[in-house]
VEXLUM-665461 format. One record per residue (C-alpha): residue number from 0; residue in one letter; x, y, z. Coordinates in steps of 0.02 Angstrom, whole numbers, plus 50000, padded with zeros to 5 digits. Example, Ala and Ser with C-alpha at 12.3 -4.5 7.8 and 13.67 -1.06 7.14 Angstrom:
2
<0; 'A'; <50615; 49775; 50390>>
<1; 'S'; <50684; 49947; 50357>>
//
This chain:
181
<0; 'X'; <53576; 54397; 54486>>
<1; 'X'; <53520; 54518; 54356>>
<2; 'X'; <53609; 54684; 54333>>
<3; 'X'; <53523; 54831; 54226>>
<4; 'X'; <53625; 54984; 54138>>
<5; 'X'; <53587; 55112; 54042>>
<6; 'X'; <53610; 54999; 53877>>
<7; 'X'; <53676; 54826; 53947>>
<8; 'X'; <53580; 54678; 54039>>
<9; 'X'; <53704; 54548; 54156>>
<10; 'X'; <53603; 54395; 54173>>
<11; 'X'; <53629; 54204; 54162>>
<12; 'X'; <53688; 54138; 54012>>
<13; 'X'; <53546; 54029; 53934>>
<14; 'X'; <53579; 53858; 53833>>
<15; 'X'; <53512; 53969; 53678>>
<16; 'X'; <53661; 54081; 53687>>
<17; 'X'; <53795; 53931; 53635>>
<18; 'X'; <53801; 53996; 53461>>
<19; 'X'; <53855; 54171; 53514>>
<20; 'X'; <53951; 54126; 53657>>
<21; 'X'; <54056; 54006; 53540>>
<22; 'X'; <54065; 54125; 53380>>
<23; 'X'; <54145; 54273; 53487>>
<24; 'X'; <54251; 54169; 53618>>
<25; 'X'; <54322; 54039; 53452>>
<26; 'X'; <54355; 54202; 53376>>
<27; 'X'; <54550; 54212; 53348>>
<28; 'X'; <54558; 54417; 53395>>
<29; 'X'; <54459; 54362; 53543>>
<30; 'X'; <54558; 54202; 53579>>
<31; 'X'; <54692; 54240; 53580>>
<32; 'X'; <54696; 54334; 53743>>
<33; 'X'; <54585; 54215; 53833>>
<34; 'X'; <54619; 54049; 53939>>
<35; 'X'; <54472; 53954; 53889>>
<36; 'X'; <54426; 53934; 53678>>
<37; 'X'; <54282; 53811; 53674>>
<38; 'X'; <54314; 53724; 53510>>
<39; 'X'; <54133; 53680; 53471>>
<40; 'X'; <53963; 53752; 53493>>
<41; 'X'; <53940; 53589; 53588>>
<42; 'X'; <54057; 53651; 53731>>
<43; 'X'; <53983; 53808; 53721>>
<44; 'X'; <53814; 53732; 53751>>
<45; 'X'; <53914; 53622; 53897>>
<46; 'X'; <53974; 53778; 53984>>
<47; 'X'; <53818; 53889; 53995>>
<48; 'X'; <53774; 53688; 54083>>
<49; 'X'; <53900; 53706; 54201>>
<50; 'X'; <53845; 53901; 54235>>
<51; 'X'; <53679; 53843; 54301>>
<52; 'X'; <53733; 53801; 54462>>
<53; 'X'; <53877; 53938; 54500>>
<54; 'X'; <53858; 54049; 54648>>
<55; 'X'; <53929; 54210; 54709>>
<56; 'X'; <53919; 54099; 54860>>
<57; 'X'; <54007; 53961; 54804>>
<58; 'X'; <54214; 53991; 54859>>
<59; 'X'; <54343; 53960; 54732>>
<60; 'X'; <54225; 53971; 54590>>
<61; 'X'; <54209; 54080; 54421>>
<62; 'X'; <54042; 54160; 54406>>
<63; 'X'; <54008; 54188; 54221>>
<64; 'X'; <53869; 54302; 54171>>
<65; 'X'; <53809; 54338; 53988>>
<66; 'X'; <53823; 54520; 53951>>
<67; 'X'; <53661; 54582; 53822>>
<68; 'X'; <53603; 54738; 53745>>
<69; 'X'; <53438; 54768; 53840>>
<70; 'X'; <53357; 54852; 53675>>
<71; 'X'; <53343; 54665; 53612>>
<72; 'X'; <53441; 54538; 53729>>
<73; 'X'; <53571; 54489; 53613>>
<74; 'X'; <53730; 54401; 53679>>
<75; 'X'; <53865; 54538; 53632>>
<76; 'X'; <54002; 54467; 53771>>
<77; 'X'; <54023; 54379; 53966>>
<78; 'X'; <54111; 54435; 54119>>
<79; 'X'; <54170; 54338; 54229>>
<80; 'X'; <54190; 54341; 54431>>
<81; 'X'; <54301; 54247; 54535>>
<82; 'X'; <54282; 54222; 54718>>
<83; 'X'; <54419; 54154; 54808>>
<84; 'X'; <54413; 54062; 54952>>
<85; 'X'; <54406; 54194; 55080>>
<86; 'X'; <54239; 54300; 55133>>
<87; 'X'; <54282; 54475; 55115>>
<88; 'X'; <54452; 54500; 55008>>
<89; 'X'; <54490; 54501; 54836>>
<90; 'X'; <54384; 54458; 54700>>
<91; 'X'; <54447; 54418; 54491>>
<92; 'X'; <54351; 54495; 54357>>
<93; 'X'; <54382; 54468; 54159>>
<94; 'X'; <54265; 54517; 54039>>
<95; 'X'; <54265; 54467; 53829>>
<96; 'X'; <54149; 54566; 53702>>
<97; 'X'; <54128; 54511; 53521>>
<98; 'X'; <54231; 54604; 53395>>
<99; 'X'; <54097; 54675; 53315>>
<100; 'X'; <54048; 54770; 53494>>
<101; 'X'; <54212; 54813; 53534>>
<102; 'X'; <54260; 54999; 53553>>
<103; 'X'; <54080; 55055; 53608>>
<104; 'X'; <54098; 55077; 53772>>
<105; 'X'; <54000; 54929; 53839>>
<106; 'X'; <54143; 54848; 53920>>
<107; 'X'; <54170; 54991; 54048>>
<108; 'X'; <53961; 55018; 54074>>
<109; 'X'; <53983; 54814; 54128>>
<110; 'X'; <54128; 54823; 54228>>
<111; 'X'; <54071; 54974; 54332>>
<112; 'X'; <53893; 54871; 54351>>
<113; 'X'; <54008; 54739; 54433>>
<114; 'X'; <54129; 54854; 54536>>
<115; 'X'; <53965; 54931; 54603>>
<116; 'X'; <53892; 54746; 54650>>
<117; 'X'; <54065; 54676; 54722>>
<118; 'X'; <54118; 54854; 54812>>
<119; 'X'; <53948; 54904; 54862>>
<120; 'X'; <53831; 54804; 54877>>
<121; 'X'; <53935; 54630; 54924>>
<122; 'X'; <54061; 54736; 55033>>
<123; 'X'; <54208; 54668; 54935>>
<124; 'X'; <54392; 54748; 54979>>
<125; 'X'; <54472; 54728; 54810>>
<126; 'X'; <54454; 54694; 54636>>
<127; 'X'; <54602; 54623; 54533>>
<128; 'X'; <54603; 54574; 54330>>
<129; 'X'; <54758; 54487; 54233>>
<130; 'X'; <54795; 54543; 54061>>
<131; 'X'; <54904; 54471; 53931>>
<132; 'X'; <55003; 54663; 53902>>
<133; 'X'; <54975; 54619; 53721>>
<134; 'X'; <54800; 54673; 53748>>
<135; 'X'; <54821; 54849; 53757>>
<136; 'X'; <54631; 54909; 53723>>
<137; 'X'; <54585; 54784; 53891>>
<138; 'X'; <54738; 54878; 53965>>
<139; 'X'; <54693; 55033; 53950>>
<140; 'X'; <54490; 55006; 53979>>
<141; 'X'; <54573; 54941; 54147>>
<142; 'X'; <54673; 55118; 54179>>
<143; 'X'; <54514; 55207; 54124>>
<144; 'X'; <54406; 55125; 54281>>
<145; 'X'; <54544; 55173; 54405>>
<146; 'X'; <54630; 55019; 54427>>
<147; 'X'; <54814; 55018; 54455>>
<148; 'X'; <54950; 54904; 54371>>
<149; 'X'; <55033; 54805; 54516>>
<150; 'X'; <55137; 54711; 54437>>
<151; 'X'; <55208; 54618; 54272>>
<152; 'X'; <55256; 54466; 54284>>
<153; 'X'; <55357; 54395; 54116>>
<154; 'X'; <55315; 54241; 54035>>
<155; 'X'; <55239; 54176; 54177>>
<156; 'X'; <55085; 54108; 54102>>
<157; 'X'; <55057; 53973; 53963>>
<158; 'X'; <54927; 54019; 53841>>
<159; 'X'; <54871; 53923; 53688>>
<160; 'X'; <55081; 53841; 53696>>
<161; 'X'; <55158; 54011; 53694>>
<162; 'X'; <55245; 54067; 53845>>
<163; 'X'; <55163; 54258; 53879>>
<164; 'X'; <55176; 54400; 54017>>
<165; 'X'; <55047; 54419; 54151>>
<166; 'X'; <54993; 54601; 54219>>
<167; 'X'; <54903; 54630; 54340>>
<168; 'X'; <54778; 54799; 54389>>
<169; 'X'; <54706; 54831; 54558>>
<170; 'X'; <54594; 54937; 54650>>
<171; 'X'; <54528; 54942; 54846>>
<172; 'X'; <54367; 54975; 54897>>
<173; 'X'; <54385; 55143; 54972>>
<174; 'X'; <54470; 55198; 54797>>
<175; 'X'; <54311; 55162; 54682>>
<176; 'X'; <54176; 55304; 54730>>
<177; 'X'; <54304; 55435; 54642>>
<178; 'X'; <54294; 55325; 54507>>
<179; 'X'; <54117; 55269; 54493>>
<180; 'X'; <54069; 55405; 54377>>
//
């Protein structure tokens, strides 16, 4: 699966991309908010591995797909897509962009790419994303795509030894087109 935007490529991450993937996801800013830290380039490389065989189609899986500026195909972040179990219901996204992307705008032109594939074009009936509260720029990016906070849930969630609050944005289906632009 290969999604184009206007300055972004989603495609498969590729074993050459283990430097980038680790240097942004190790990053402490980046971290910090994030369940998985690989803690060498090695398990970087190991990773993108594991990536070659994930599926849309595969139930109770994370899809992970390498998000690149199309002017030169540089790694600049991943987002990630979780399909649970059932065919049609709710789907998990999460998304991570190197620091030095950040505040650009290219998290929102990747998300909408993927609201468009999982609303649209896979007939999905909601989208859901957890979010350390914390992480107020993913928090409001979040707000700014039309999702909904459903609920807060405090220091439900063990992250990196620290006990931290969970929140949690929605959004159906038939609520996206007024938000697509």
């Amino acid at each position: 699966m290969q999604i184009d935007t206007a300055r972004l490529r989603l495609d498969a991450l590729r074993p050459q991309d283990a430097q980038a993937l680790f240097d942004y996801r190790a990053n402490p800013q980046v971290a910090r908010y994030q369940g998985w830290r690989p803690a060498s380039i090695a398990e970087a490389g190991d990773f993108i591995a594991c990536q070659a065989d994930a599926s849309l189609a595969r139930p109770d899986s994370w899809f992970q797909r390498a998000i690149r500026l199309r002017e030169d195909g540089r790694l600049i972040g991943d987002a990630g897509i979780h399909m649970p179990g059932d065919a049609d219901g709710s789907v998990e996204v999460g998304i991570s962009i190197a620091p030095v992307c950040q505040g650009r705008g290219y998290a929102g032109e990747a998300l909408r790419a993927l609201f468009d594939l999982l609303f649209v074009t896979l007939g999905r009936h909601r989208i859901h994303a957890s979010v350390d509260p914390r992480n107020v720029a993913s928090m409001a990016l979040l707000r700014s795509l039309g999702m909904r906070q459903e609920a807060h849930f405090r220091e439900s969630l063990r992250l990196h030894g620290v006990w931290v609050d969970d929140v949690v944005f929605a959004m159906l289906a038939r609520e996206w087109p007024s938000h697509r632009a």
